[in-house]
N, C-alpha and C positions, 0 to 999 in steps of 0.2 A: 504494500500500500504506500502510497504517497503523497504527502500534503505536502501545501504550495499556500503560501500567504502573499496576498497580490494586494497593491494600494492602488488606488484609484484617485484621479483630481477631482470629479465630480461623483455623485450619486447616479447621474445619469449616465457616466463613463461605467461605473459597476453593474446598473441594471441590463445595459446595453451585452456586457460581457456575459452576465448570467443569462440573458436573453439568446444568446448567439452557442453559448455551452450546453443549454440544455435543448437547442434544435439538434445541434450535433451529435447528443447524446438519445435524443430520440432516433436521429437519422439511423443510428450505427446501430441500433436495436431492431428496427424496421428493416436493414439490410443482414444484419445475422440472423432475422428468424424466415424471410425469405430465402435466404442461403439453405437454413437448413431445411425447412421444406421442400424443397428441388431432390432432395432424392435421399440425402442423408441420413445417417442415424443422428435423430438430436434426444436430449432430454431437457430437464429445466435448466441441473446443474452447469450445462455449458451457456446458459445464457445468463442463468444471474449467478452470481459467484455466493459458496455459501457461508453464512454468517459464520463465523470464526468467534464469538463474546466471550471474551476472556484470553484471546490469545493475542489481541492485537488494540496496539491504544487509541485511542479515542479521537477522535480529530480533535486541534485545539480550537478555540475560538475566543481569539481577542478579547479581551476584559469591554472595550469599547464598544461590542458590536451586542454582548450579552442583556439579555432585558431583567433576568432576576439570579438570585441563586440558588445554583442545584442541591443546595444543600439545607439552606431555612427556607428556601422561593420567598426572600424578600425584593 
């Protein structure tokens, strides 16, 4: 797994990015699951990768970007 902490100048510059990643990430789902329908062996496991909890850490997320805490949710 790999995280990436990316700064942005506007809000607009970040939405625009998350906007543009997750067509991408549709796209490439939309073209793996037609891949494997064309004739292949597929199952779930080679399309969504399986949750690993507990083996692998967390993504971080910024103190600035967090709305409460995961720990009192204040």
């Amino acid at each position: 797994m790999l995280t990436v902490v990316v700064f942005f100048r506007s809000m607009k510059e970040r939405e625009e990015w998350v906007s543009e990643l997750n067509k991408a990430i549709k796209e490439n789902t939309t073209k793996r699951i037609s891949f494997a329908k064309s004739g292949s062996v597929c199952n779930d496991e080679t399309l969504i990768p399986a949750l690993d909890l507990g083996t692998v850490a967390p993504v971080w997320i910024p103190d600035a970007r967090v709305t409460m805490c995961q720990l009192c949710t204040e």
